[in-house]
C-alpha positions, 0 to 999 in steps of 0.5 A, a space after each residue: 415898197 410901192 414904188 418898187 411893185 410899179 417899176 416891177 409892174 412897168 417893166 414887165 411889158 417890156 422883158 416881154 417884147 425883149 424875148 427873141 423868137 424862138 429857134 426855128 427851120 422852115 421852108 418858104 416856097 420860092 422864097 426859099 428858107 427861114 432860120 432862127 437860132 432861138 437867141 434873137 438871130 434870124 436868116 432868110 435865105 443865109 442873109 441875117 434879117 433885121 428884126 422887129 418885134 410889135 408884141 409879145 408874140 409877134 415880130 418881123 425878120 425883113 432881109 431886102 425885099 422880103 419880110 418873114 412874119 413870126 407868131 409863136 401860136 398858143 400851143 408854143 410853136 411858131 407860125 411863120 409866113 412870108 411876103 417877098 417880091 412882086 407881091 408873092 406870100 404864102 405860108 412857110 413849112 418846118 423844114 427837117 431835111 434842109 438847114 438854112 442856118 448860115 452855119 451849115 451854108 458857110 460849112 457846105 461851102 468850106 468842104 469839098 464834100 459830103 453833105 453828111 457826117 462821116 462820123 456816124 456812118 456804118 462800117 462798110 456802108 455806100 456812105 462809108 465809100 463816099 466818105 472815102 473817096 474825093 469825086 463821090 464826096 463832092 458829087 453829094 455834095 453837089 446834088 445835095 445843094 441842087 436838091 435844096 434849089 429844086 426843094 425852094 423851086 418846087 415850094 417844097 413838094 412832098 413829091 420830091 422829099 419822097 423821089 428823094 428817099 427812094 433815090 437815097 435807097 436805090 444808091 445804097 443798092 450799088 453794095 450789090 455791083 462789082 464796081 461800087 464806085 463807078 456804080 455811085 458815081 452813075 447813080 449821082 451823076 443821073 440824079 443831078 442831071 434829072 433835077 437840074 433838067 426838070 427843075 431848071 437848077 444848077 
């Protein structure tokens, strides 16, 4: 019996280091973004990182030239922080309007568009229209991908999360135009021109 209480005791420490990070989405300033899908995978920027844990609590995701620093803090959540190339660091933010899980990459790139579900949208709805028609699928699509450049070259500047929600608000109002579909298509078309100029994305 005594033996078995030491093997018990002795393996302990190792089911601890064993756990994964927990699931996770964050931005990381110019480095772009982090995601963990809770069961031990970890991406940085869609690429899978190569993990290595030093503790209970605290484990590395480097991918190439840049090293993602995980702690799961006293409270359960995780506090994540970056070092990439020419010797940049900082602090990673929870990122809710983004995903950088490699799942929704790989699916952005398969479709020709919209970057939203067409599932869920309201009858006679702007995103109704967009669903319904091929050019305007694909333009959200676009700005939603160069909205992401801009989010990761801004250091995800609060700033442009709320341009964003008045842009998304004012393209709703195209219901009230005679012609909805050339009103979105102006909508899209100045939006993706303003962030690519300003944030010199494409």
């Amino acid at each position: 019996m005594k033996k078995l209480l030491l093997i018990a005791v002795a393996l302990l420490p190792l089911s601890a280091l064993a756990a994964p990070p927990q699931a996770f989405n964050f931005s990381c300033g110019k480095t772009g973004g982090t995601y963990s899908d809770g069961k031990g995978g970890v991406w940085v920027n869609g690429q899978k990182a190569t993990i290595k844990q030093s503790s209970p609590t605290y484990w590395e995701a480097t991918s190439g030239k840049t090293v993602i620093s995980i702690v799961r803090s006293a409270d359960g959540n995780p506090e994540i922080s970056f070092t990439g190339p020419n010797r940049t660091h900082g602090v990673c933010l929870p990122e809710d309007e983004v995903s950088f899980a490699p799942t929704a990459q790989k699916k952005n790139e398969q479709k020709s568009g919209p970057s939203f579900s067409c599932s869920a949208v309201s009858k006679g709805s702007m995103e109704e229209l967009i669903c319904q028609n091929e050019t305007l699928s694909a333009l959200d699509l676009k700005l939603a991908n160069i909205y992401k450049q801009a989010l990761v070259k801004s250091n995800n500047n609060s700033t442009l999360k709320a341009e964003q929600r008045g842009w998304i608000k004012g393209r709703d109002e195209c219901w009230k135009a005679d012609d909805k579909t050339s009103c979105l298509n102006d909508s899209y078309q100045q939006r993706i021109s303003e962030l690519q100029k300003k944030y010199q994305v494409q």
